[in-house]
PyMOL Python script that loads the backbone (N, CA, C, O; Angstrom):
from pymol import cmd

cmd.read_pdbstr("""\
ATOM      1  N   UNK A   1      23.042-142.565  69.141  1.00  0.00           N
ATOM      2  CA  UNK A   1      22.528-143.730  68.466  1.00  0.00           C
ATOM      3  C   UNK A   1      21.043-143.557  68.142  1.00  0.00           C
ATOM      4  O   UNK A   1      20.521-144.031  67.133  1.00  0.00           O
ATOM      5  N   UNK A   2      20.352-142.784  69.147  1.00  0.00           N
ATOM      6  CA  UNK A   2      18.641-142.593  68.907  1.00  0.00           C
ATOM      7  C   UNK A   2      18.767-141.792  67.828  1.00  0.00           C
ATOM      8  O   UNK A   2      18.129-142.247  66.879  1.00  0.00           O
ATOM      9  N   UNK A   3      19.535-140.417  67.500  1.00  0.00           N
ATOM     10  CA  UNK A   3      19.384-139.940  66.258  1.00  0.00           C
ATOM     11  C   UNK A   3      19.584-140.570  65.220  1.00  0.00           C
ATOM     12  O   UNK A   3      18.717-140.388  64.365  1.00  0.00           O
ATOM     13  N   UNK A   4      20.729-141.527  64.845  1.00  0.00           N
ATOM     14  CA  UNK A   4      20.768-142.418  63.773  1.00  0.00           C
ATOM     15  C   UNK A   4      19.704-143.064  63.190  1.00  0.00           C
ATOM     16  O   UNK A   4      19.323-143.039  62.020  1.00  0.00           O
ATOM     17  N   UNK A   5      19.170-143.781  64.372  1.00  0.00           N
ATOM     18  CA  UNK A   5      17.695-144.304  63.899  1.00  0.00           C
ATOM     19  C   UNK A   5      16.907-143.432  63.961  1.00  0.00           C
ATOM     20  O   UNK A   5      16.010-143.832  63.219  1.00  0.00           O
ATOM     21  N   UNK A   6      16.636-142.556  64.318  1.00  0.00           N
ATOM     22  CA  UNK A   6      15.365-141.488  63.863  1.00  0.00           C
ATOM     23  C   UNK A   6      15.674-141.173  62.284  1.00  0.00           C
ATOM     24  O   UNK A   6      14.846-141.254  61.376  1.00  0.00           O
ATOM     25  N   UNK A   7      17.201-140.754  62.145  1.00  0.00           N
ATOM     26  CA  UNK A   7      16.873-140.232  60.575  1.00  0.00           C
ATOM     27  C   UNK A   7      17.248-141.277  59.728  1.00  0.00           C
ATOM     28  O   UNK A   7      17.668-140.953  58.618  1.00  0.00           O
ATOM     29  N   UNK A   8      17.185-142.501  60.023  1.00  0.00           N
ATOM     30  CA  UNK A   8      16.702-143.782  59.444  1.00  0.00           C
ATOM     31  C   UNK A   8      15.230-144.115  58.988  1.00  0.00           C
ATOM     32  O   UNK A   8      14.758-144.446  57.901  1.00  0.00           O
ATOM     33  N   UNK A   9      14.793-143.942  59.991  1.00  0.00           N
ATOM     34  CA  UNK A   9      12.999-144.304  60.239  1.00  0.00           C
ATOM     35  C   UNK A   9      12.462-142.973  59.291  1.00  0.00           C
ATOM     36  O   UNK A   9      11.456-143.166  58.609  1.00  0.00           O
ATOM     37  N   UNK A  10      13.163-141.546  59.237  1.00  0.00           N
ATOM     38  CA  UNK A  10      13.033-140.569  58.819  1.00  0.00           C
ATOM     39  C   UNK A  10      12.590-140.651  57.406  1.00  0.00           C
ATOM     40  O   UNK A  10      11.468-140.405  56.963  1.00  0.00           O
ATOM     41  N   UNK A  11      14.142-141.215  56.479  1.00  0.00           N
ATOM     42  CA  UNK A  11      14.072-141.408  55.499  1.00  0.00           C
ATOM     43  C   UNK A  11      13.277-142.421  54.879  1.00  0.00           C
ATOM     44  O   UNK A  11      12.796-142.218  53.764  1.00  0.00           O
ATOM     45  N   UNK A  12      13.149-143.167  55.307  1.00  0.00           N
ATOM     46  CA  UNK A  12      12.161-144.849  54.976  1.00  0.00           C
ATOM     47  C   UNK A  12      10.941-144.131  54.647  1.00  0.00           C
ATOM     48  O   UNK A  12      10.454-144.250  53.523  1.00  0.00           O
ATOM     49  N   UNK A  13      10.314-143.266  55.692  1.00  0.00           N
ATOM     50  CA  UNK A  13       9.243-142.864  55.442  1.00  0.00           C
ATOM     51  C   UNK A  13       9.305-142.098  54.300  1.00  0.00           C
ATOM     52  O   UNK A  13       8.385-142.348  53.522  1.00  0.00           O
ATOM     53  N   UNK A  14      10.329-140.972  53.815  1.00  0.00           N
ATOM     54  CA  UNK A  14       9.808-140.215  52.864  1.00  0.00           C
ATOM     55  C   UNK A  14       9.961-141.192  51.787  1.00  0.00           C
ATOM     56  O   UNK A  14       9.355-141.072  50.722  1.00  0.00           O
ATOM     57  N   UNK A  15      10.668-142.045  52.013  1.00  0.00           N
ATOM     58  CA  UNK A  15      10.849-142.478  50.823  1.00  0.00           C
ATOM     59  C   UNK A  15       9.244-143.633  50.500  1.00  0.00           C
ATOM     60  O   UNK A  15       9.043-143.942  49.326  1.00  0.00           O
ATOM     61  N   UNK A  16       8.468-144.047  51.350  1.00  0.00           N
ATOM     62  CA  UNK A  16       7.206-144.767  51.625  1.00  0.00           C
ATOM     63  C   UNK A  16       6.342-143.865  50.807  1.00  0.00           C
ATOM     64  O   UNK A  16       5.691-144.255  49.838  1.00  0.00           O
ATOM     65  N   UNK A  17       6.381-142.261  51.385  1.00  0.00           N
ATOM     66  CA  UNK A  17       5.346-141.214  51.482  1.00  0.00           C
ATOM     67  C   UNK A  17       5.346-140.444  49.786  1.00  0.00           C
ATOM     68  O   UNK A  17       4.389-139.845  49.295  1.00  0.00           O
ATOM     69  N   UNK A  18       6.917-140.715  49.023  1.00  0.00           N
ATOM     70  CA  UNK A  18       7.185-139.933  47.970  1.00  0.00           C
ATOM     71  C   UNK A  18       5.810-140.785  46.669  1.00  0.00           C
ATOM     72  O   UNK A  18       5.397-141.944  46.701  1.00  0.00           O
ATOM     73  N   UNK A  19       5.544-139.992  45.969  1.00  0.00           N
ATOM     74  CA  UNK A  19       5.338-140.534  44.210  1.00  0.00           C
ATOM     75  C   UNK A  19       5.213-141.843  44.065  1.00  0.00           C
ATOM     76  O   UNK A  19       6.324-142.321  44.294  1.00  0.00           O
ATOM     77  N   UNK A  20       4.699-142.412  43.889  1.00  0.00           N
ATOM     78  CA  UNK A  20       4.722-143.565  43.350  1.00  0.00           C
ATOM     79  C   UNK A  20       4.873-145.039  44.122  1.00  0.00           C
ATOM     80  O   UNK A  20       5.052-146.092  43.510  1.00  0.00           O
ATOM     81  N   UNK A  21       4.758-144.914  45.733  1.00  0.00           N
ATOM     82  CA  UNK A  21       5.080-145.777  46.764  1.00  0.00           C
ATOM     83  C   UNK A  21       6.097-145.912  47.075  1.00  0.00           C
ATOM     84  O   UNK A  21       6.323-147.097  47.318  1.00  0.00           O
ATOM     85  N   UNK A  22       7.191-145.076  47.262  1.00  0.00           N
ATOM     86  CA  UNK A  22       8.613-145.388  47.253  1.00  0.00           C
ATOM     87  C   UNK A  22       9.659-145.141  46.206  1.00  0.00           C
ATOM     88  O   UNK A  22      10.881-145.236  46.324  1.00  0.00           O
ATOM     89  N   UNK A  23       9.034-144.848  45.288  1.00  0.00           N
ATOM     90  CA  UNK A  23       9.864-144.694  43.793  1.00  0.00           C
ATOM     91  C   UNK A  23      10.288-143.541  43.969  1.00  0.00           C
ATOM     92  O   UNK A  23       9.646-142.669  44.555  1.00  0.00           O
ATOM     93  N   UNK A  24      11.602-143.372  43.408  1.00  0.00           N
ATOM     94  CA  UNK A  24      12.289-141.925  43.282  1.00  0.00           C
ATOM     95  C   UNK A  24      12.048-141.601  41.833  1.00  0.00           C
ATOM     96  O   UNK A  24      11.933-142.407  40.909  1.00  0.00           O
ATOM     97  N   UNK A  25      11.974-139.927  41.773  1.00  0.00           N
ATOM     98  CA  UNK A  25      11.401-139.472  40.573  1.00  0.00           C
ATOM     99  C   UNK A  25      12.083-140.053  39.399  1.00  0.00           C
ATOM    100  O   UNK A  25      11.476-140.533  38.442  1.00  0.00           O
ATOM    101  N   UNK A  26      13.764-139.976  39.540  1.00  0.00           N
ATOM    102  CA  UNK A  26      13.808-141.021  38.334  1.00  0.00           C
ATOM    103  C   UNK A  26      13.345-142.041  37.714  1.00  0.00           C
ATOM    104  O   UNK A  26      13.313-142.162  36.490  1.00  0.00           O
ATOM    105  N   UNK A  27      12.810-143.144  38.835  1.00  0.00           N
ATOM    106  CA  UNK A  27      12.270-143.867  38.481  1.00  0.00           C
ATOM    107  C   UNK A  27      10.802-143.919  37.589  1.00  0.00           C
ATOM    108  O   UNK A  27      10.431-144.720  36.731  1.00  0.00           O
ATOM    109  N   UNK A  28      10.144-142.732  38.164  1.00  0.00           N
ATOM    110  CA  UNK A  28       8.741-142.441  37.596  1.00  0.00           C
ATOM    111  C   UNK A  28       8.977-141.988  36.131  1.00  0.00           C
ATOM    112  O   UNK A  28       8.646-142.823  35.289  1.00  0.00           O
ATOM    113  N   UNK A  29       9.468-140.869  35.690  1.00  0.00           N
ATOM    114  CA  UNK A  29       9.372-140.035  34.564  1.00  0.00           C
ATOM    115  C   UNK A  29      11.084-139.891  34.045  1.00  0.00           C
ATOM    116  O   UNK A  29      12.187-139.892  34.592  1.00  0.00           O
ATOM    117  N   UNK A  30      10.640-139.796  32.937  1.00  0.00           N
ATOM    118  CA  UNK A  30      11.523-139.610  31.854  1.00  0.00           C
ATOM    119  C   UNK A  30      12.397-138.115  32.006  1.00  0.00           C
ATOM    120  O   UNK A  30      11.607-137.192  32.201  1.00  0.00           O
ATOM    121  N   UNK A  31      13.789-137.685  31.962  1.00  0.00           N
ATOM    122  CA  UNK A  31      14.097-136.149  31.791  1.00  0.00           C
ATOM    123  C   UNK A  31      13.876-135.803  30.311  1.00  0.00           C
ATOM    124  O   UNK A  31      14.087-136.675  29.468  1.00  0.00           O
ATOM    125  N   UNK A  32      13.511-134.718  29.991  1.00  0.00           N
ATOM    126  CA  UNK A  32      13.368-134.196  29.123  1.00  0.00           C
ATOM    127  C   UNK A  32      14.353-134.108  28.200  1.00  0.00           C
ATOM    128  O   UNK A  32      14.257-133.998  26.978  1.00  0.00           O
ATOM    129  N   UNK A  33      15.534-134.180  29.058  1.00  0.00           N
ATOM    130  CA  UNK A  33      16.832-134.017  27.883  1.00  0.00           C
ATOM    131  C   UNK A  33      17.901-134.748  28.402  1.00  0.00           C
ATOM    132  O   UNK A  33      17.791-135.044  29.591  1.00  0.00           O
ATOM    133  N   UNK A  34      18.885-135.107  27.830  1.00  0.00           N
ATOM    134  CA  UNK A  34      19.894-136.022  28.189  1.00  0.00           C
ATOM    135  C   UNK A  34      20.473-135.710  29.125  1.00  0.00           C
ATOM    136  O   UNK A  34      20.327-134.491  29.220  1.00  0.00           O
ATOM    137  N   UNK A  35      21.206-136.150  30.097  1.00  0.00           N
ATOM    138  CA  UNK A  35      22.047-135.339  31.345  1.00  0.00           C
ATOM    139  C   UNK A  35      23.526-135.185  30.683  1.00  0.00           C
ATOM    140  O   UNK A  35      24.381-134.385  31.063  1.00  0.00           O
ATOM    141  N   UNK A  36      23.658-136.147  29.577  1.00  0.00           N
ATOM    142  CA  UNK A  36      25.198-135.268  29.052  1.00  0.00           C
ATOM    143  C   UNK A  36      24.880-134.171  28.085  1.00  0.00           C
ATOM    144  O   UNK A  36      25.816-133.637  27.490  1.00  0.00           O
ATOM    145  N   UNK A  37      23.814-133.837  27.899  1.00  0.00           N
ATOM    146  CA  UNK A  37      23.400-132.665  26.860  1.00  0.00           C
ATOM    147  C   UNK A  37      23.194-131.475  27.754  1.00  0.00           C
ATOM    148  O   UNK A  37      23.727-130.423  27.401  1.00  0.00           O
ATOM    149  N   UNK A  38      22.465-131.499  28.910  1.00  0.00           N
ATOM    150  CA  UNK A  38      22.230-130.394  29.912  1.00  0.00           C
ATOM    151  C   UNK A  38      23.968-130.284  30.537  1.00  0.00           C
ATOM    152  O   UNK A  38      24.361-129.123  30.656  1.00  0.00           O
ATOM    153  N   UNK A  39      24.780-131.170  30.848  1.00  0.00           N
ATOM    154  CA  UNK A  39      25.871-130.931  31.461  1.00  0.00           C
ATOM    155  C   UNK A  39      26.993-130.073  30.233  1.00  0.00           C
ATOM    156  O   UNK A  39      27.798-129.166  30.445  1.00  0.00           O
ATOM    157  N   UNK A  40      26.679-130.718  29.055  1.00  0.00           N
ATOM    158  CA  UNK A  40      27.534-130.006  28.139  1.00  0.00           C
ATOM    159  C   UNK A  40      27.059-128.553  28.175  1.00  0.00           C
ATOM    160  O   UNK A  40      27.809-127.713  28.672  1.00  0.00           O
ATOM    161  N   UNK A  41      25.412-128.059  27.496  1.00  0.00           N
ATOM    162  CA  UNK A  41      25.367-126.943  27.980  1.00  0.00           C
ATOM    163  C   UNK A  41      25.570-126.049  28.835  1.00  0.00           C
ATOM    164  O   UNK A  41      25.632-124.837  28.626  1.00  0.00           O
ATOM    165  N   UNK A  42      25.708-126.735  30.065  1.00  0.00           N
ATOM    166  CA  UNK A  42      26.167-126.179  31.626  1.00  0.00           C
ATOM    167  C   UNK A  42      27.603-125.796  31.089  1.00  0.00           C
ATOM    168  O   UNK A  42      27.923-124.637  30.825  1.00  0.00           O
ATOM    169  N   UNK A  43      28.269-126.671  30.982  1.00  0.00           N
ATOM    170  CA  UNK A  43      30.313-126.598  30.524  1.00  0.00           C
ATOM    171  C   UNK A  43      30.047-125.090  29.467  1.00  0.00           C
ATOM    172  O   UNK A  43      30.867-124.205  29.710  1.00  0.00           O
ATOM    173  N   UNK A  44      29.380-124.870  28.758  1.00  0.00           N
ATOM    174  CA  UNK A  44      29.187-123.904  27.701  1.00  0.00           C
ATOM    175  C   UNK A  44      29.002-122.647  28.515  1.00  0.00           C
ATOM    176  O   UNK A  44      29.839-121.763  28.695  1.00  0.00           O
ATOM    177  N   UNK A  45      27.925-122.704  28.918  1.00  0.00           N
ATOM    178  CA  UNK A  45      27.902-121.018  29.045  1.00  0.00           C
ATOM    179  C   UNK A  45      28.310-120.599  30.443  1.00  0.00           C
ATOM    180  O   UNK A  45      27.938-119.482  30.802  1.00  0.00           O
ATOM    181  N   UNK A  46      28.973-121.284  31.225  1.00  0.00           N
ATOM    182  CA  UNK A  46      29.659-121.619  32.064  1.00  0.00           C
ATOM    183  C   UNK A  46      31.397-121.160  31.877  1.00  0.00           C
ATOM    184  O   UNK A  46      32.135-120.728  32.763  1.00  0.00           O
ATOM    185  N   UNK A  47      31.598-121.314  31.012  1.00  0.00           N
ATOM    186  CA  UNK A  47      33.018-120.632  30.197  1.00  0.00           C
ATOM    187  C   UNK A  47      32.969-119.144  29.526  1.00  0.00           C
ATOM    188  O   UNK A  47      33.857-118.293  29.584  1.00  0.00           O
ATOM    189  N   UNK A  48      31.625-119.044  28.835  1.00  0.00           N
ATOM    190  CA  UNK A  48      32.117-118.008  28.205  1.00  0.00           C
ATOM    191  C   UNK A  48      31.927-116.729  29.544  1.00  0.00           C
ATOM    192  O   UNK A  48      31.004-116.800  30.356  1.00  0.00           O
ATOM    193  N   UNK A  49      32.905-115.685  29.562  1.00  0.00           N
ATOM    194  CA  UNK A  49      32.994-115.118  30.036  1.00  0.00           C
ATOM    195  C   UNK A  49      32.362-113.235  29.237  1.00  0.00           C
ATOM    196  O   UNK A  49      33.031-112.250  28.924  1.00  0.00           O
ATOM    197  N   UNK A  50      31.185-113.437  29.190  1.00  0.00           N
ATOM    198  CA  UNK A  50      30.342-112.502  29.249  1.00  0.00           C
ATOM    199  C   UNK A  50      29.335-112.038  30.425  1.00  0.00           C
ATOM    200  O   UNK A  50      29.334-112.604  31.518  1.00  0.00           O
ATOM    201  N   UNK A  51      28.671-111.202  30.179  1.00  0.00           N
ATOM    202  CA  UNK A  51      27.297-110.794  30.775  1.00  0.00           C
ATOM    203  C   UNK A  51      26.489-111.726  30.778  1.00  0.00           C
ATOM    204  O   UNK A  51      26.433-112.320  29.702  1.00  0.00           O
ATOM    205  N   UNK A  52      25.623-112.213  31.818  1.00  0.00           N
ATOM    206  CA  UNK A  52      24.756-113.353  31.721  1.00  0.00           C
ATOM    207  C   UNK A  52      23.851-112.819  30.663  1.00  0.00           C
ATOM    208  O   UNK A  52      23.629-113.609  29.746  1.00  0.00           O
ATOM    209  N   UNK A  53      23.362-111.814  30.601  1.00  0.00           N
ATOM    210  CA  UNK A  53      22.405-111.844  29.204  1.00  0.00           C
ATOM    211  C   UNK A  53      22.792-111.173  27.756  1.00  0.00           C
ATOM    212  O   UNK A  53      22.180-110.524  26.908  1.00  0.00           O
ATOM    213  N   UNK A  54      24.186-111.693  27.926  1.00  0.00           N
ATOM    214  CA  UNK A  54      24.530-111.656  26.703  1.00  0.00           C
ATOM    215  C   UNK A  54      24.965-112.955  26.067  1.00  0.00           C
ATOM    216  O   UNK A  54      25.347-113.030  24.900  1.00  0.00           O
ATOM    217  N   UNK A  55      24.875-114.094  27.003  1.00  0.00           N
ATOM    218  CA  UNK A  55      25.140-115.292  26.667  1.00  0.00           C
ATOM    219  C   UNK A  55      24.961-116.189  25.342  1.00  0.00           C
ATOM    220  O   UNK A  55      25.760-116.964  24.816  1.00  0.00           O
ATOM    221  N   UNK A  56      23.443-115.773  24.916  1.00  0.00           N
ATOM    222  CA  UNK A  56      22.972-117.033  24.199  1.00  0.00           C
ATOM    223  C   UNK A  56      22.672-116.314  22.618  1.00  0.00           C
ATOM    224  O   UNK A  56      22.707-115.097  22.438  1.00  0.00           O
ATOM    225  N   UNK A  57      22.331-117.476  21.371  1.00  0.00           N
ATOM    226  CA  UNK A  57      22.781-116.744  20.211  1.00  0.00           C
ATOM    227  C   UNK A  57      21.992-115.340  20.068  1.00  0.00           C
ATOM    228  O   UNK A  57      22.406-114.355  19.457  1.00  0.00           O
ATOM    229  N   UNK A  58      20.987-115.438  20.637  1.00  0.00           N
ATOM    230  CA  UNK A  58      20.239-114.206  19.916  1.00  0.00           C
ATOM    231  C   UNK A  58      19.877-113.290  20.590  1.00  0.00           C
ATOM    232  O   UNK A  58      18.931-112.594  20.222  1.00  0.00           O
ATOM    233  N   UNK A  59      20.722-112.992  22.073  1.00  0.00           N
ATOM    234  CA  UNK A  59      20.468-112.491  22.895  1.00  0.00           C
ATOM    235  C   UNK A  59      21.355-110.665  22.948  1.00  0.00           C
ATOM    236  O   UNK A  59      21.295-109.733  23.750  1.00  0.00           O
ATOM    237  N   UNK A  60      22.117-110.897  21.621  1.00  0.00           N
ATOM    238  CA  UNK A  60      22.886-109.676  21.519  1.00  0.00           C
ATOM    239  C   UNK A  60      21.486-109.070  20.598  1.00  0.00           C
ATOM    240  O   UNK A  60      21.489-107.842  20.505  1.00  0.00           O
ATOM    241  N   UNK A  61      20.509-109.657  20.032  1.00  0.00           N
ATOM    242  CA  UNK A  61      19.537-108.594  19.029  1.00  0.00           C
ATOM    243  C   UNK A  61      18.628-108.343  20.281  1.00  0.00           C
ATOM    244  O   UNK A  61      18.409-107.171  20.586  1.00  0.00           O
ATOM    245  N   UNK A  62      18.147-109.231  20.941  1.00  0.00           N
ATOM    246  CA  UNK A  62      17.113-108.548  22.224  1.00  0.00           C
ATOM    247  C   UNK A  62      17.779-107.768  22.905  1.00  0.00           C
ATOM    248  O   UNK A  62      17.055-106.948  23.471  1.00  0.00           O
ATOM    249  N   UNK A  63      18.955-107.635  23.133  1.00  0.00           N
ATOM    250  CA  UNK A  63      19.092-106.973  24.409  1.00  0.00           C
ATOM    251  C   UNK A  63      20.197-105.442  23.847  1.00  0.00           C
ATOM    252  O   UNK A  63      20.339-104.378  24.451  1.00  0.00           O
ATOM    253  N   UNK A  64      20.773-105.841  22.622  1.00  0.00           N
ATOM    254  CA  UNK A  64      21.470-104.703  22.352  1.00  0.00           C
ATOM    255  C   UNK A  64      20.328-103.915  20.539  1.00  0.00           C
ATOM    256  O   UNK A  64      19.831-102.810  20.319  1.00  0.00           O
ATOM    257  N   UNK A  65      20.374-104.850  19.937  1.00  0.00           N
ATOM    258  CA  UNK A  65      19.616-104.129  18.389  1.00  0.00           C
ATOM    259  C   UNK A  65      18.363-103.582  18.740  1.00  0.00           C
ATOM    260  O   UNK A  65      18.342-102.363  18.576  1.00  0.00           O
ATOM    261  N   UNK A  66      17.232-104.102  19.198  1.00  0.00           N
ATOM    262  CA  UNK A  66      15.878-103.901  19.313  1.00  0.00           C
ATOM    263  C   UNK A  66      16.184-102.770  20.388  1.00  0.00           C
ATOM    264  O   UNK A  66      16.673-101.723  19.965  1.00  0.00           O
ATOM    265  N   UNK A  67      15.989-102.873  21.443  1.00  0.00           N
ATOM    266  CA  UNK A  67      16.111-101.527  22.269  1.00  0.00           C
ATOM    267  C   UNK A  67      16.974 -99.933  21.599  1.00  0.00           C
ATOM    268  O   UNK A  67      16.559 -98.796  21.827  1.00  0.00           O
ATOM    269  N   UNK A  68      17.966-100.203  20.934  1.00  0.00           N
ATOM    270  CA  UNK A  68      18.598 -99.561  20.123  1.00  0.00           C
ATOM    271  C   UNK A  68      18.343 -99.099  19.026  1.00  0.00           C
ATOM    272  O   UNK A  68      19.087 -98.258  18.521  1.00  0.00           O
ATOM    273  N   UNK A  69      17.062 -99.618  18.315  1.00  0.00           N
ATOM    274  CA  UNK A  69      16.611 -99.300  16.633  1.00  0.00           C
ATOM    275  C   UNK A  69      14.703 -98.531  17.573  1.00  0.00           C
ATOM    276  O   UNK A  69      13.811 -97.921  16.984  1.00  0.00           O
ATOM    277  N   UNK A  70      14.739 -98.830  18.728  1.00  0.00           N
ATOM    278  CA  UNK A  70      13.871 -98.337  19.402  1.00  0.00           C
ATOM    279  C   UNK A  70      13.832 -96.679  19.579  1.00  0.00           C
ATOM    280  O   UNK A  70      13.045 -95.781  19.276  1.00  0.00           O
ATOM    281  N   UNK A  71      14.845 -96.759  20.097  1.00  0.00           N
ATOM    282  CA  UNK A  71      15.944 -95.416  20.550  1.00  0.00           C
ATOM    283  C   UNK A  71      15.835 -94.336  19.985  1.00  0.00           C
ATOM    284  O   UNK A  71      15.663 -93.198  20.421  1.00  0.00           O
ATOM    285  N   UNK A  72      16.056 -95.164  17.931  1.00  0.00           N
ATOM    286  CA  UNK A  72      16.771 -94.294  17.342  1.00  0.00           C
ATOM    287  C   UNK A  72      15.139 -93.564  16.671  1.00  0.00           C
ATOM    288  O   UNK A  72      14.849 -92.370  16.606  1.00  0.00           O
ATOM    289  N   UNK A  73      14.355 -94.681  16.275  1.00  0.00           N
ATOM    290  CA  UNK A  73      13.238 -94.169  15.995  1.00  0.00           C
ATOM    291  C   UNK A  73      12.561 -93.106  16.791  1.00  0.00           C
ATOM    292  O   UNK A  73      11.995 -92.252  16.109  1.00  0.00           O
ATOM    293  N   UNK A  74      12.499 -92.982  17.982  1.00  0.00           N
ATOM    294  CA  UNK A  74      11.878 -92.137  18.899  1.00  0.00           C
ATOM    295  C   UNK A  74      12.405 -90.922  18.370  1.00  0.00           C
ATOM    296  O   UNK A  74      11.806 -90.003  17.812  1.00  0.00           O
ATOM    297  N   UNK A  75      14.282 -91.131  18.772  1.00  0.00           N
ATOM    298  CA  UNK A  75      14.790 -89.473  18.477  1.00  0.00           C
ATOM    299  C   UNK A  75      14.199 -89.410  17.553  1.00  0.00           C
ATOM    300  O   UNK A  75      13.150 -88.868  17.899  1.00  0.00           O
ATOM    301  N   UNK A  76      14.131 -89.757  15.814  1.00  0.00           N
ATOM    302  CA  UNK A  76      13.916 -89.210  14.721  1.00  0.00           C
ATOM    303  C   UNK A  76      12.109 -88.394  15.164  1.00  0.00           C
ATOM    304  O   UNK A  76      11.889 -87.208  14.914  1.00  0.00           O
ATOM    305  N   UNK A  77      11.163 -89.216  15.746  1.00  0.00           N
ATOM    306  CA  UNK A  77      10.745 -88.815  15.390  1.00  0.00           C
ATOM    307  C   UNK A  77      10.435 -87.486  16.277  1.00  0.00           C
ATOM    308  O   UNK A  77       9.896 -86.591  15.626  1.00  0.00           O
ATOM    309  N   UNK A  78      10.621 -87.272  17.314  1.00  0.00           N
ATOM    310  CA  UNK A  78      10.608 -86.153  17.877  1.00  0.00           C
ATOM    311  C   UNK A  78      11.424 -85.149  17.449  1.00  0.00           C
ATOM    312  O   UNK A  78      11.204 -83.954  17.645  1.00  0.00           O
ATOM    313  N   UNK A  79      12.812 -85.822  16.589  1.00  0.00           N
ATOM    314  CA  UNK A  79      13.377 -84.266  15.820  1.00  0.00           C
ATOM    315  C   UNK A  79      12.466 -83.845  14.513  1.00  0.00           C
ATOM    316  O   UNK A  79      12.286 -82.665  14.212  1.00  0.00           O
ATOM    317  N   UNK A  80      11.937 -84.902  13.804  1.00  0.00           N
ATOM    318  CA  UNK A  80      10.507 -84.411  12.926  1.00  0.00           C
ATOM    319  C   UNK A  80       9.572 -83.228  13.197  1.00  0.00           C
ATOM    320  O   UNK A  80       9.330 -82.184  12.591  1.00  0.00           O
ATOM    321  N   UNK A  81       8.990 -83.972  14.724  1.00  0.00           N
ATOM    322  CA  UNK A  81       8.026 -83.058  15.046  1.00  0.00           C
ATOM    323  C   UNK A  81       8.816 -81.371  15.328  1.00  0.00           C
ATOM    324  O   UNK A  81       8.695 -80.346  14.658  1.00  0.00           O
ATOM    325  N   UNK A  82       9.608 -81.627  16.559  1.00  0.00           N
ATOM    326  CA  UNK A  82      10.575 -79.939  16.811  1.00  0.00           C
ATOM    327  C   UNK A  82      10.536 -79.196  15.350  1.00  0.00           C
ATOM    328  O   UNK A  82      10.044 -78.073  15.244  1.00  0.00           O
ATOM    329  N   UNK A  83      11.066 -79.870  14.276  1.00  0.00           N
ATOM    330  CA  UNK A  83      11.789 -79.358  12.914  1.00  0.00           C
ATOM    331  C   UNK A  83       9.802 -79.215  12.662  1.00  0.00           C
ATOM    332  O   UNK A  83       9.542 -78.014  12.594  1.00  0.00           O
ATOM    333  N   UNK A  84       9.256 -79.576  12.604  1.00  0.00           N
ATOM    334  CA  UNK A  84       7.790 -79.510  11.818  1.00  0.00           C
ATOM    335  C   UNK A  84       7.492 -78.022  12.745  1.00  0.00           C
ATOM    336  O   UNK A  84       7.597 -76.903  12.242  1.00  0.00           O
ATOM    337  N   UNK A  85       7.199 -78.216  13.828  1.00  0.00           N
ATOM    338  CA  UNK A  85       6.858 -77.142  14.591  1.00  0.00           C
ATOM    339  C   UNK A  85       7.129 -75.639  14.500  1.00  0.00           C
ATOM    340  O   UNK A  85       6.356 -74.681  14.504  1.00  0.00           O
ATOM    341  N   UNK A  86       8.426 -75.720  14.420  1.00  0.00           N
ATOM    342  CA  UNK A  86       9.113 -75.055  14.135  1.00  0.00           C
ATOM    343  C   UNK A  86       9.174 -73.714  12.663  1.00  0.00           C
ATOM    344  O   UNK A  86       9.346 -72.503  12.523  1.00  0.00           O
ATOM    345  N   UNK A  87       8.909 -74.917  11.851  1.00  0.00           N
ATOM    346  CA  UNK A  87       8.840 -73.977  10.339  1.00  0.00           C
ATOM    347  C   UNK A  87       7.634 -73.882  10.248  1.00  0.00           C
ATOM    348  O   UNK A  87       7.323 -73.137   9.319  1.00  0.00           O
ATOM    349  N   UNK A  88       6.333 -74.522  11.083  1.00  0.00           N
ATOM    350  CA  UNK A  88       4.909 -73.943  10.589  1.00  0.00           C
ATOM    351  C   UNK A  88       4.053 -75.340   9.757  1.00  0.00           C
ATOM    352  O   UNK A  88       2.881 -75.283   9.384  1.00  0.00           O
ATOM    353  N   UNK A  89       4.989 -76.574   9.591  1.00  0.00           N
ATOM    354  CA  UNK A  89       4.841 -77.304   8.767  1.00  0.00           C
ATOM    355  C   UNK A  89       3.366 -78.103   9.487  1.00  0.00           C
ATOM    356  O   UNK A  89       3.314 -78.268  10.706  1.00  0.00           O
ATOM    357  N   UNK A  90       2.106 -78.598   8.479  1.00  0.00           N
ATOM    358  CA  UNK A  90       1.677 -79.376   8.972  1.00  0.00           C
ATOM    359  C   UNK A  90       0.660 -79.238   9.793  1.00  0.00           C
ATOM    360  O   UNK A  90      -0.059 -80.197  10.075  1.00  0.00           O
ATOM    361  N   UNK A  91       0.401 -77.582  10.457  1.00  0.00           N
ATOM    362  CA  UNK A  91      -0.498 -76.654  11.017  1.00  0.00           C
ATOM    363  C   UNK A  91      -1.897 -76.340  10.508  1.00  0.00           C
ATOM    364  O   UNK A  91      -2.117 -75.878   9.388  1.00  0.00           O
ATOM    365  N   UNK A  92      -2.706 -76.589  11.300  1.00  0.00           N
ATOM    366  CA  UNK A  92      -4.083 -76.154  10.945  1.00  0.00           C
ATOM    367  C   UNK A  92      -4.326 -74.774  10.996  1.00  0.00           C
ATOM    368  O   UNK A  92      -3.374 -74.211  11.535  1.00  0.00           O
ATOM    369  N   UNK A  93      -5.170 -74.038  10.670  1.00  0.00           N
ATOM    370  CA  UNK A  93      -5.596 -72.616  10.710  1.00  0.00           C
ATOM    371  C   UNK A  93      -7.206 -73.139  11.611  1.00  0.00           C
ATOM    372  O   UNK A  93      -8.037 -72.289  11.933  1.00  0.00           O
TER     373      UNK A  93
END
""", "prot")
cmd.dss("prot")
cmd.show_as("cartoon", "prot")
cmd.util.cbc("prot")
cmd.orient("prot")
């Protein structure tokens, strides 16, 4: 029974000690976004059954195109240079 009322007296207080004299954060501030808009998004990517970072629309060009057009540029240009080297091309005296 003493624990009951301790985490009675417990809570009273945080709730005394929180933001605003007692106010719970809802009460203080506004959410930023609707809770059926964050829950729908939750239901969304929550289903699709991918890679977490392949989830979202534009996350197949960050994570698969750009690293990949990265790639390709490098090889080219190091087969440039080999192929330049090679035939003499481009050489100072």
């Amino acid at each position: 029974m003493a624990a009951a009322a301790r985490m009675r007296s417990y809570r009273w207080n945080m709730n005394q000690s929180s933001v605003g004299g007692g106010k719970w954060m809802s009460e203080i501030e506004t959410p930023f976004r609707p809770r059926e808009k964050l829950l729908e998004k939750q239901k969304f990517y929550q289903s699709i059954h991918k890679h977490t970072y392949l989830k979202g629309p534009y996350d197949k060009l960050t994570s698969v195109a750009i690293p990949a057009a990265l790639a390709a540029s490098c090889l080219f240009l190091i087969g440039r240079g080999i192929y330049n080297m090679s035939h003499g091309i481009g050489k100072k005296e």
